[in-house]
C-alpha positions as CSV (number, residue, x, y, z in Angstrom):
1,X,34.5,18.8,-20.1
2,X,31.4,19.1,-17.8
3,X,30.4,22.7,-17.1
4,X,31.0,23.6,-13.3
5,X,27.2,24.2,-12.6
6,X,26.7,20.7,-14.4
7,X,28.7,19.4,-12.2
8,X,27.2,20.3,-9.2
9,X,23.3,19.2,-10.5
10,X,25.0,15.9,-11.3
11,X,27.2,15.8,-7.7
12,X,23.4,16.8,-6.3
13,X,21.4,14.4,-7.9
14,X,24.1,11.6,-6.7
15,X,23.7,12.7,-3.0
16,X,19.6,12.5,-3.3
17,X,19.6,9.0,-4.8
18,X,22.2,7.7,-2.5
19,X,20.3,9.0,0.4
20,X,16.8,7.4,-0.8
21,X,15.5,4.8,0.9
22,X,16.3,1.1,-1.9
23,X,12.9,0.3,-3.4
24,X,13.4,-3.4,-1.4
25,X,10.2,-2.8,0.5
26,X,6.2,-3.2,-0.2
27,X,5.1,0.3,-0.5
28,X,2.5,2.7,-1.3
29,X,2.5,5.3,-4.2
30,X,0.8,7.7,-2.2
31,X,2.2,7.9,1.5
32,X,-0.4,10.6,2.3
33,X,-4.4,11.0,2.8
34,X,-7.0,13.0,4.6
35,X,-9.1,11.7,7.3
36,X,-12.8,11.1,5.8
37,X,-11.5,11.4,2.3
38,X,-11.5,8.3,-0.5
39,X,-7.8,7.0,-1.4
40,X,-6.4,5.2,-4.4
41,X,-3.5,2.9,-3.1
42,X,-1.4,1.8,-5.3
43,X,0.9,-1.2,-4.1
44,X,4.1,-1.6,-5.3
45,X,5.5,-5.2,-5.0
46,X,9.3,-4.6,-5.7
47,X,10.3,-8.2,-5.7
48,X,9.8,-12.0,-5.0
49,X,10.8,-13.9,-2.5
50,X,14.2,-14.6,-2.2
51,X,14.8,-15.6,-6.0
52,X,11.3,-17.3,-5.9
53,X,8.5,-15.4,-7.9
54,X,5.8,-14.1,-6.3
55,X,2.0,-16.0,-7.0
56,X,-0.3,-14.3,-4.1
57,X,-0.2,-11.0,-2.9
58,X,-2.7,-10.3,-0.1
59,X,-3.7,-7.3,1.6
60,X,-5.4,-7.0,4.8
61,X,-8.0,-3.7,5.1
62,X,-8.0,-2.7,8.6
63,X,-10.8,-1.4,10.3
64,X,-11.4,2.8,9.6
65,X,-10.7,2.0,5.8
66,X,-14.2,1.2,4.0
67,X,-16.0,0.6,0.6
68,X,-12.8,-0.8,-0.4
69,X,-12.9,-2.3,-4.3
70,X,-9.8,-3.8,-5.8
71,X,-8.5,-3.2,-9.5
72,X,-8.8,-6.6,-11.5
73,X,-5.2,-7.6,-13.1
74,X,-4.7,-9.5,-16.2
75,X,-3.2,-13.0,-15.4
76,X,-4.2,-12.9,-11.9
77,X,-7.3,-14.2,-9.9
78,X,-9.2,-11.6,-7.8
79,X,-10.9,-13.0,-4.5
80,X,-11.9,-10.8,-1.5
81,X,-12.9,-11.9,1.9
82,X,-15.1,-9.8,3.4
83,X,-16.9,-9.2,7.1
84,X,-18.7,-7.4,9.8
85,X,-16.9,-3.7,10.9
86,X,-16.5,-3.0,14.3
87,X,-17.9,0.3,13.8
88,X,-20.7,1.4,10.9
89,X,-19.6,4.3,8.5
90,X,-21.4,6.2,6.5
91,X,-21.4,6.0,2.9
92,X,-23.0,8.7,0.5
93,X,-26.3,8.7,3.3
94,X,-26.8,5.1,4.0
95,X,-24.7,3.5,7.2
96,X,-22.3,0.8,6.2
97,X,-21.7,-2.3,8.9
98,X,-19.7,-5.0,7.0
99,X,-16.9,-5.1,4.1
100,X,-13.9,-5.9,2.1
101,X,-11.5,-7.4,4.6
102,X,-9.2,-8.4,2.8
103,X,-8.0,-8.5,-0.9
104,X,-6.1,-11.5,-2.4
105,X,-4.5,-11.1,-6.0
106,X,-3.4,-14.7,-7.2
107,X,-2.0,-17.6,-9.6
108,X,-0.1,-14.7,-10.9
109,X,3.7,-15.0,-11.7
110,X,5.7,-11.6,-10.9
111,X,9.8,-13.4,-11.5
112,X,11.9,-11.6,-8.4
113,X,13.8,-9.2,-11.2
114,X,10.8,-7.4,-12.0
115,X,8.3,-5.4,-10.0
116,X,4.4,-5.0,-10.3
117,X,1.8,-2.9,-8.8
118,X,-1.6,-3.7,-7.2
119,X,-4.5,-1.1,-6.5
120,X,-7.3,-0.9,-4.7
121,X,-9.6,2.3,-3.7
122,X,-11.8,2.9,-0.6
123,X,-12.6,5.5,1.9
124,X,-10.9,6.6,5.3
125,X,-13.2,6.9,8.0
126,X,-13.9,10.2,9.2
127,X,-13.6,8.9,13.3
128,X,-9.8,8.0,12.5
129,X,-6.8,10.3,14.6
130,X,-4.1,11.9,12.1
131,X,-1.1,9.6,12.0
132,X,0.1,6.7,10.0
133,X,-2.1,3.9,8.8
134,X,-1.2,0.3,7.7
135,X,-2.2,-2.2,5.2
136,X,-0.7,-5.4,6.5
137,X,0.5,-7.1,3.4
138,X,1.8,-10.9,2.7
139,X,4.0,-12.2,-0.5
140,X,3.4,-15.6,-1.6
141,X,6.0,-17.5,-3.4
142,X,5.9,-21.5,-3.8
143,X,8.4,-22.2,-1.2
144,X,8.0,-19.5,1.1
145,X,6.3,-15.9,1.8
146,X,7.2,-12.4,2.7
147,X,5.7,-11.0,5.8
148,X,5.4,-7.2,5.2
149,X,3.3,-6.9,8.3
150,X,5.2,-4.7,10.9
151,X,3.3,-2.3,12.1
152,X,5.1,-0.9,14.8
153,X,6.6,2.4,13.1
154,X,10.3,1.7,14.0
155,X,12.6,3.1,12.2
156,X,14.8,0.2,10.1
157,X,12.0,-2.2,11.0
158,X,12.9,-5.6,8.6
159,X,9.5,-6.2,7.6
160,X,7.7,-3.2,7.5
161,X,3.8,-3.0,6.5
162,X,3.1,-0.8,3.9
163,X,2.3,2.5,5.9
164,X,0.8,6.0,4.8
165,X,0.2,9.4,7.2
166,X,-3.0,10.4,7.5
167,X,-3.9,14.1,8.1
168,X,-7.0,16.3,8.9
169,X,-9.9,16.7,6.9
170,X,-9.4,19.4,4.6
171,X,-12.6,21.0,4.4
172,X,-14.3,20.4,0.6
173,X,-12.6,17.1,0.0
174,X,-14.6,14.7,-2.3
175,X,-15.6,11.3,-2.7
């Protein structure tokens, strides 16, 4: 017999992970950061393509994110594109005019019933306004590719790009 306040937890717990949000979308760990602060994202792939595995993940870096540097995986290839910014940041004293513009994992395999993560760090801009930022994000698969590349904020939206909020400097934050 389960104990009345047992019961309860358990009924609890039921209600939270019904109400979550499935883990069928690209995501970041972190959904958070400070303006002008560096970031670790962490990209969670949660599945292929249909049944297809996925073999290229590639993220786009949009402008106001800098000094990006990806996280080598094992079994994968590691390429980045790079180019001019439309704005110069500075970085640790000296002004920074071209970068990391996008980051392509590939020749991987991640099968559809598994899940993998991707990371790559970098550094927010401190001219950015507080609200969300995307990372445009595109699944490969050999017959096909998943679009996560939305950025419109819409609630529900099918193909959502992996978003985070970003807030107001703290004061004291770090590199």
């Amino acid at each position: 017999m389960i104990h009345p306040v047992a019961r309860a937890a358990l009924a609890a717990a039921t209600f939270v992970a019904l109400a979550l949000p499935a883990f069928a979308h690209v995501t970041l760990e972190t959904r958070q950061a400070e303006i002008g602060a560096s970031y670790k994202a962490v990209l969670r792939i949660p599945h292929g393509c249909g049944t297809q595995a996925t073999q290229t993940v590639r993220v786009q870096i949009p402008e106001g994110f800098f000094n990006a540097k990806p996280m080598p995986k094992p079994g994968w290839t590691l390429q980045t594109l790079t180019g001019p910014y439309q704005h110069s940041y500075m970085n640790h004293g000296s002004a920074v005019t071209e970068g990391v513009t996008e980051i392509v994992w590939s020749g991987g395999n991640l099968p559809n019933e598994y899940y993998d993560e991707f990371v790559f760090t970098g550094t927010f801009a401190d001219n950015l306004e507080p609200g969300p930022f995307y990372f445009p994000t595109l699944q490969e698969c050999a017959d096909g590719e998943e679009a996560w590349i939305d950025t419109s904020g819409q609630d529900g939206a099918d193909m959502p790009a992996p978003s985070l909020v970003l807030a107001p400097a703290s004061s004291g934050h770090g590199h």
